[in-house]
C-alpha positions, 0 to 999 in steps of 0.5 A: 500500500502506498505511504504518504510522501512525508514518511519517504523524506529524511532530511538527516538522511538525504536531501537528494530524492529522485522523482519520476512521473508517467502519463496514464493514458496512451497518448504520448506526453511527447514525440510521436504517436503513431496511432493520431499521427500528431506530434507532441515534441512541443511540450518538452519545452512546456515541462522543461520551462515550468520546471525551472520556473518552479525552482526559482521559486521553490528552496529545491534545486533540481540536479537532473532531469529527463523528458521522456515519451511519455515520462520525465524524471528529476533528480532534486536536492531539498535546500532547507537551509535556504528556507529556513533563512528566508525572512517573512517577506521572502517566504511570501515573495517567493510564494507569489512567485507561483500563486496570488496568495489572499488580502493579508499577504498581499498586504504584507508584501505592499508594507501596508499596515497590517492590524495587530488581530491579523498577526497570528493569521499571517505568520500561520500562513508563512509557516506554511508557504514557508514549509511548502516551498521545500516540500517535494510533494508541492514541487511535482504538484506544481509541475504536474498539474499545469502540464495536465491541464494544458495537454488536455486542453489540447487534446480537448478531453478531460480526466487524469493525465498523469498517474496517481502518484510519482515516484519518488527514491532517496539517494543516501550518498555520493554514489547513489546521487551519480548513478541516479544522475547518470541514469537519468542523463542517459534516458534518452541514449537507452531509448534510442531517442538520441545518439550522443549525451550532447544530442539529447534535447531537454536533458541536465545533461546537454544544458552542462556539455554545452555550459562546459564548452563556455567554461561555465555551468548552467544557472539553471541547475545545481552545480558540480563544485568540486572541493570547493565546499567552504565556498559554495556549499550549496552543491555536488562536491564532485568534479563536473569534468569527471561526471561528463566524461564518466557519463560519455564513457558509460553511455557508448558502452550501454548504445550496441551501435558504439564501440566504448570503455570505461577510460582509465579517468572514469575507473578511477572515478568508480573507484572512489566511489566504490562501484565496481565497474561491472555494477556500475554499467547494470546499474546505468542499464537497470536503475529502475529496475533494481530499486524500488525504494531508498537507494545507498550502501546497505549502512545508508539504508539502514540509518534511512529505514530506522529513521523513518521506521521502515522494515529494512529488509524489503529494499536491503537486498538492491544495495549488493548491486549497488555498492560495496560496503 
């Protein structure tokens, strides 16, 4: 039986959640359904579009993403330090970035006077907004249901578009994190809907190759920093440089058309991160299908499960594909 999406959420095990959604009906999300004829390829740019708008309003960064035929995927990383230090006036700010609010925010923000009987009202509205804007359910909440409504609107049907709920995994470190990434990157190289990482349209993937090509990362996406922790903490402490080339290597092994290796670089990557290179090829190939549930060594899973008094054993058994304690 499903469990509410706030048991699956441990901040002090995690703050990067892996969320997928697909369509429900047989009409594709996106590309080409063969049975109408139509092409829907424009509403990638629909989803790609409103998920970064979302995340400029939302204290959540989203690390990757896919938009598949007929499901996307995001890799999200919860920033609840920068919604806790958000004033009263950026809560709301940020809250009307995506809704009108009501009379008493409005208010607030116009730095109209606001009556002493009005108070407790206000500060229990931002407590809420402010709990929200790192709420992953609102965040796929506010994805998902402006998407639905515009495709039927241009289907010109009604009913539900997505299914009942997305799908969300913890990914208790480092490894976990990157070979979630990865997988999600390399979506569309599984599909055949692309050749080449750089050639996959509205993937994280192909917005950091061509950031890359200019020196620079993507604004949009949470960085790669390296070991620069002290300095921007905010971001994965990992060699954005190595994650390509790990990425490129690993995408021409999985395509049968590609001759590929695992490159002495990206072996040693692997090595850091403890995978072996047999596990992390299954792993890019299978992600979806060997976790169901938290994703991390067999010691991350465990803390996850007693913290959220889970019964460990039912995911314990992926973690030997994924990681080496």
């Amino acid at each position: 039986m499903p469990r509410p999406r706030r048991t699956q959420i441990s901040l002090e095990d995690t703050p990067y959640y892996h969320c997928c959604s697909r369509v429900v009906r047989r009409a594709f999300l996106c590309g080409d359904d063969a049975y109408s004829g139509k092409n829907y390829d424009h509403r990638r740019s629909w989803i790609e579009s409103l998920l970064f708008e979302l995340a400029a309003a939302f204290a959540i960064d989203v690390a990757a993403f896919a938009v598949m035929s007929n499901h996307l995927h995001v890799v999200l990383r919860i920033d609840i330090e920068t919604a806790n230090r958000w004033t009263d006036r950026e809560v709301l700010e940020q809250w009307h970035k995506l809704f009108n609010g009501d009379d008493l925010t409005r208010k607030f923000i116009k730095g109209e006077l606001v009556e002493p009987h009005e108070v407790v009202k206000l500060k229990h509205a931002i407590a809420i907004y402010r709990s929200r804007l790192c709420d992953i359910s609102w965040f796929m909440r506010c994805l998902n249901e402006p998407i639905a409504r515009q495709a039927n609107q241009e289907d010109g049907c009604s009913g539900r578009f997505w299914e009942g709920r997305f799908k969300s995994q913890a990914l208790l470190d480092e490894g976990a994190v990157l070979a979630c990434m990865a997988y999600v990157d390399l979506n569309p190289i599984r599909a055949k809907m692309a050749a080449t990482p750089e050639g996959s349209d509205h993937t994280s993937v192909q917005l950091r190759i061509k950031a890359a090509l200019k020196g620079e990362q993507p604004k949009k996406l949470l960085p790669f920093i390296g070991n620069e922790r002290d300095n921007q903490p905010n971001g994965i402490a990992f060699s954005l440089t190595d994650y390509l080339e790990l990425v490129d290597d690993t995408g021409r092994i999985i395509r049968d058309d590609k001759r590929g290796a695992i490159s002495e670089n990206s072996a040693n990557v692997l090595t850091r991160l403890n995978i072996p290179h047999e596990n992390w090829v299954k792993l890019i190939s299978k992600f979806g299908q060997l976790f169901h549930g938290p994703v991390g060594t067999l010691q991350a899973v465990t803390h996850y499960c007693e913290h959220l008094e889970k019964r460990r054993r039912h995911f314990a058994a992926s973690c030997q594909h994924f990681k080496i304690d």
